[in-house]
C-alpha positions as CSV (number, residue, x, y, z in Angstrom):
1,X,97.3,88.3,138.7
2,X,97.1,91.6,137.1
3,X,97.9,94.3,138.9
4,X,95.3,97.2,139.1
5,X,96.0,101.1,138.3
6,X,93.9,103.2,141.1
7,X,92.0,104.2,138.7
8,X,91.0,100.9,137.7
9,X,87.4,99.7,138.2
10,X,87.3,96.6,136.1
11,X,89.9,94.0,135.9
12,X,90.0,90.5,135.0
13,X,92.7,88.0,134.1
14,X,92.7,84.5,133.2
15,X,89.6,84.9,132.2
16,X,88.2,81.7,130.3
17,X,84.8,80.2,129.4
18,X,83.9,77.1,127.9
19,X,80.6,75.6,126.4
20,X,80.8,72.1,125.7
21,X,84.0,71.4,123.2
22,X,84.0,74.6,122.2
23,X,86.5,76.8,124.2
24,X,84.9,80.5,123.4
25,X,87.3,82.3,125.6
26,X,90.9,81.3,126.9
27,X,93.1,83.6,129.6
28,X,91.5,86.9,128.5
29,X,93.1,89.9,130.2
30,X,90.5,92.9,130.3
31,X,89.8,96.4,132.2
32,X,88.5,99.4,132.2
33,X,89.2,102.6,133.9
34,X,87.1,105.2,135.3
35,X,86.5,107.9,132.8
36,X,88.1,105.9,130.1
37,X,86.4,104.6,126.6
38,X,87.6,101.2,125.7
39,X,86.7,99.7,122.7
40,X,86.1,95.7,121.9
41,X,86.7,94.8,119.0
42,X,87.4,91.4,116.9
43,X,85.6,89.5,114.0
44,X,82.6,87.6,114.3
45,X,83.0,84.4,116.7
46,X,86.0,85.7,118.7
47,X,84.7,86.2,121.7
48,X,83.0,89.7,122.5
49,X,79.6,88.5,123.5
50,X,80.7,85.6,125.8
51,X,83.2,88.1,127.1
52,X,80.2,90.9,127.4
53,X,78.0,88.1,129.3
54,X,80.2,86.9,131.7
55,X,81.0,90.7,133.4
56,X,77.3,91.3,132.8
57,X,76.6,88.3,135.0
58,X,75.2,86.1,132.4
59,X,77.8,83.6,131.8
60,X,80.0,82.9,134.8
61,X,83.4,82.6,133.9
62,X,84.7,79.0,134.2
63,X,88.3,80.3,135.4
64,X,90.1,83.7,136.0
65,X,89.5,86.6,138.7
66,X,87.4,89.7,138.0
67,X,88.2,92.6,140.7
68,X,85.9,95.3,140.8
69,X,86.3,98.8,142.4
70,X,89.3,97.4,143.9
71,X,87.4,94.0,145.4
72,X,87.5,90.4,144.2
73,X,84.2,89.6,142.8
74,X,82.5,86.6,141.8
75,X,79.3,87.6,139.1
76,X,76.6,85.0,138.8
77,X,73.7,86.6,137.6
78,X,72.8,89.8,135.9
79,X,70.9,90.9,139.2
80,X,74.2,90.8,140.8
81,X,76.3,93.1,138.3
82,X,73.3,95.4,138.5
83,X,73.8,96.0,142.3
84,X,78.1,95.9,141.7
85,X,77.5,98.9,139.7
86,X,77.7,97.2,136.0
87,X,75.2,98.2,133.0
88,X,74.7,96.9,130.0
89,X,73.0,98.2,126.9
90,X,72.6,95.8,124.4
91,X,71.9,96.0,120.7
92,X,68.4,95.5,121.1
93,X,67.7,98.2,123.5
94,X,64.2,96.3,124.9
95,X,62.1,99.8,124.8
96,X,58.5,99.3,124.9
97,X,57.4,102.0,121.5
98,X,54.2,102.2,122.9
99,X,55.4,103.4,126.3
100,X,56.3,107.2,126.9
101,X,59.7,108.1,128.0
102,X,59.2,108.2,131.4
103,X,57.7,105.0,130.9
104,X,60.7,103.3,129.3
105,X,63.4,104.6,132.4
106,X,61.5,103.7,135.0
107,X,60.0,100.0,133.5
108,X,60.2,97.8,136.2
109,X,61.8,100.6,138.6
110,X,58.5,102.5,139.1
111,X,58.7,105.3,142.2
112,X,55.6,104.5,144.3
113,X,54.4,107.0,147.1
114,X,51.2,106.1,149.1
115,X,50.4,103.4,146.9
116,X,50.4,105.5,143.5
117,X,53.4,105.8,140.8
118,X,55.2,109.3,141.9
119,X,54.6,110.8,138.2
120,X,56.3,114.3,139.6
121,X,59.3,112.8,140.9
122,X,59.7,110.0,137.7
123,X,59.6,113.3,135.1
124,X,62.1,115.5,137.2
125,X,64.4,112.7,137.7
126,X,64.1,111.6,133.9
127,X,64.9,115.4,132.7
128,X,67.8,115.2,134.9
129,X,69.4,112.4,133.2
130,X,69.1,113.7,130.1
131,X,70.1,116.8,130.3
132,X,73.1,115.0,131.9
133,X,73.8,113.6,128.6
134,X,73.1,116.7,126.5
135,X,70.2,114.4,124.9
136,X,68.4,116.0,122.3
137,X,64.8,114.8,123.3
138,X,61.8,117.5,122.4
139,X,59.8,116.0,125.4
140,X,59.9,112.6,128.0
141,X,56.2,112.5,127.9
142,X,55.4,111.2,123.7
143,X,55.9,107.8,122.7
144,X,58.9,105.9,121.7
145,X,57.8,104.9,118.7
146,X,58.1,108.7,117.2
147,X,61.7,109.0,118.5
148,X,64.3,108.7,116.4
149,X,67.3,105.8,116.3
150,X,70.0,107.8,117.8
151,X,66.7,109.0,120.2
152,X,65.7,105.6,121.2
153,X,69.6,104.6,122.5
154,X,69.7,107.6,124.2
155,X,66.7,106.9,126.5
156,X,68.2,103.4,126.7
157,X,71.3,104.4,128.4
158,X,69.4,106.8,130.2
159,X,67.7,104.4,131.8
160,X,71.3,102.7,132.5
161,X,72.3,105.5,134.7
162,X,69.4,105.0,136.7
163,X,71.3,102.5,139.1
164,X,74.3,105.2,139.6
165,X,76.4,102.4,137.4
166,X,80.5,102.7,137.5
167,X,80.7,100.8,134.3
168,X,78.3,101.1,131.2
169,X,78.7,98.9,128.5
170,X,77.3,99.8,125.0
171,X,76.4,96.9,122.6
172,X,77.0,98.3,119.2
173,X,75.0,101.5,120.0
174,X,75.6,103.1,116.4
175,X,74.6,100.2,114.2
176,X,72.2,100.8,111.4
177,X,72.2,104.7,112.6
178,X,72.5,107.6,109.8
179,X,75.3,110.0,110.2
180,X,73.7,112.5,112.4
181,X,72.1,110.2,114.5
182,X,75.9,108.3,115.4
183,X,77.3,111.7,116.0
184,X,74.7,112.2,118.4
185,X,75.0,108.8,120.1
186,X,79.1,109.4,120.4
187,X,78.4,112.8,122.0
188,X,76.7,110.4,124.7
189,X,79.9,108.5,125.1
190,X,82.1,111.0,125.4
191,X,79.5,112.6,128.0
192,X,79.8,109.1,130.0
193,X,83.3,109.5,130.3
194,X,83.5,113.1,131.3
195,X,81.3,111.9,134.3
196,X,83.4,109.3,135.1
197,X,81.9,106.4,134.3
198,X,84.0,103.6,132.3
199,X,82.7,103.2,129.2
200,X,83.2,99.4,127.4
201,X,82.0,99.9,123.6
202,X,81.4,96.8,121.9
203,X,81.7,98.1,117.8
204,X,82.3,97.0,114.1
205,X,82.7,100.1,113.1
206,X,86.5,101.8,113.5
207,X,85.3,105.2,112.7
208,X,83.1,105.5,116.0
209,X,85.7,103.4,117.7
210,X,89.1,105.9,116.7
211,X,86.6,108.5,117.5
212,X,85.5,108.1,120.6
213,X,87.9,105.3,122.0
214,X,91.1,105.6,124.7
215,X,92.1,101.9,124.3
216,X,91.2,99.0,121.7
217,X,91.1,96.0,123.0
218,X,90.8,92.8,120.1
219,X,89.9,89.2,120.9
220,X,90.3,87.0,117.8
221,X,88.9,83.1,117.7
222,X,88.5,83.6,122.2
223,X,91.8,84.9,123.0
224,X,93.8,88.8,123.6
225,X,95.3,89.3,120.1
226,X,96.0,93.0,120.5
227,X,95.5,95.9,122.7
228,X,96.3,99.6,121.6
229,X,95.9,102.8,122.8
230,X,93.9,105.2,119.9
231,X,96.5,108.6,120.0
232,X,99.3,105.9,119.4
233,X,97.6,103.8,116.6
234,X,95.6,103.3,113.4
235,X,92.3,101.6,111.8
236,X,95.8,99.5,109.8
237,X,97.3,98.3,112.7
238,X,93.9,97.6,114.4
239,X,92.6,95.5,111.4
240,X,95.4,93.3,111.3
241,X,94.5,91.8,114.5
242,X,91.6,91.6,114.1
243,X,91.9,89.3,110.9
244,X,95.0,87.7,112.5
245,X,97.8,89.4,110.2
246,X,99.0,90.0,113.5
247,X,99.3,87.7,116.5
248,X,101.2,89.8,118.7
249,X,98.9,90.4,121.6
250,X,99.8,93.2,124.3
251,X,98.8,92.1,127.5
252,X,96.5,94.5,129.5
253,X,99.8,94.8,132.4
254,X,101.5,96.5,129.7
255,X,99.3,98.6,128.2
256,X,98.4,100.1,131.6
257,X,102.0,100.7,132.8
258,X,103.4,102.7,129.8
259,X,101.9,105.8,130.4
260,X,103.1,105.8,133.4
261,X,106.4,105.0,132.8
262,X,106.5,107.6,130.2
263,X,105.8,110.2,133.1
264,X,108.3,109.1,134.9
């Protein structure tokens, strides 16, 4: 079993999930550290989605252990990963354009006091939040339909950090976004991290992920085939993992301890 850095608030090993014959993951190794970006990467089919379902609660992994701020856990349903501290926010984003801001974060969440929503409370707390991301949003009271992409993902993962989450994971959050409109979405990752959270970014796109990544973790065809840390790599290196040029994984134990054996 993989031993944990303090920091640590996600860790599985042995990790594996099967769907019939088809064996989508096999002994995955995987964390993430509070205040710390890591980046999944890996070619279509190798695993990131199941891998994204099962700590989201969707998919319960068939075999492995998952520890989470320092406790075994055992995630069955999304409900559960909610309440563990475990957010996803996936490609999609599920806003509602005709719905205001306010709206959108509190869907489903809605403060009631003496039987009426608690508008006052709703706005405050949603200014809060994004002004907690440096988000760039003129005002949380127009629709989401006017909003632009980079906009829309920042009122999704607003409404992520509604649950005080430790871990936030980001489905590609920059796809199909212009330039300025990414730039603005990475500033929100980087503002994650600086308040601790850990930060699991699912992406195609190396640019975003050398950008704004610690670690880069690569799955290829449902198994670890690489794990690097971004000041000590390149896009080359990562690629040819991804596409299998390169099978020689680096388990999740190892990349933890060598920064610490450097300092010492």
């Amino acid at each position: 079993m993989t031993t944990t850095s303090p920091a640590s608030v996600l860790s599985m090993t042995g990790v594996s999930k099967r769907f019939g014959a088809v064996q989508a993951l096999k002994d995955i190794e995987f964390g993430v550290d509070s205040g710390e970006v890591v980046a999944l990467v890996g070619d279509n089919g190798a695993g990131k989605s199941t891998l994204v379902k099962c700590i989201a609660g969707v998919y319960p992994p068939d075999d492995g252990h998952v520890v989470f701020d320092n406790s075994p856990v055992t995630i069955t349903s999304p409900a559960q990963a909610q309440e563990l501290g475990i957010a996803t926010v996936f490609q999609d984003l599920a806003l509602c354009d005709n719905l205001d801001v306010v709206s959108n974060l509190y869907l489903g969440s809605e403060v009631v006091r003496n039987r009426a929503l608690d508008e006052v409370t709703m706005e405050k707390e949603s200014w809060r939040l994004l002004r907690e991301l440096s988000a760039k949003i003129p005002s949380v009271r127009i629709p989401v339909a006017s909003l632009s992409g980079g906009q829309r993902q920042t009122v999704a993962i607003a409404r992520s950090l509604l649950g005080k989450p430790k871990v936030v994971m980001l489905d590609e959050p920059t796809a199909a976004l212009g330039v300025a409109q990414t730039a603005e979405v990475l500033n929100l990752v980087e503002r994650l991290r600086e308040n601790g959270l850990g930060v699991i970014l699912i992406s195609h796109n190396m640019s975003d992920v050398m950008a704004v990544a610690d670690r880069v973790v690569v799955l290829r065809l449902g198994r670890n085939n690489g794990e690097f840390r971004v000041s000590d790599t390149n896009v080359q290196e990562i690629i040819a993992a991804i596409t299998g040029a390169t099978t020689n994984a680096v388990s999740a134990r190892a990349a933890r301890k060598a920064p610490q054996e450097e300092q010492a």
